[in-house]
C-alpha positions, 0 to 999 in steps of 0.5 A: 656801101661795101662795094664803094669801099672796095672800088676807093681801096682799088683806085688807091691801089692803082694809083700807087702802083702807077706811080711806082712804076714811073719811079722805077722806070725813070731809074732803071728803063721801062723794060727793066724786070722789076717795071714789068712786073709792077706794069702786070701788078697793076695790071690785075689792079686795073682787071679787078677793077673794070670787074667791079664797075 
């Protein structure tokens, strides 16, 4: 039970983060500073993830 709750909260995290990220890319360029870090903040998102499934 504990294990689905925490794969709910992770996907949920996921999709936040992603969707933040297209908002701050659309404004300021994919390649801002402030995209790539959200791009590596989701990216340990989607790590801790693919360890958990």
């Amino acid at each position: 039970m504990i294990n689905f709750i925490i794969k709910k909260t992770l996907i949920l995290q996921i999709e936040l983060k992603r969707k933040s990220m297209y908002k701050k890319a659309n404004l300021l360029g994919f390649t801002h500073p402030d995209v790539v870090n959200f791009s590596q903040e989701l990216d340990t998102l989607l790590n801790k993830y693919s360890k958990i499934v």
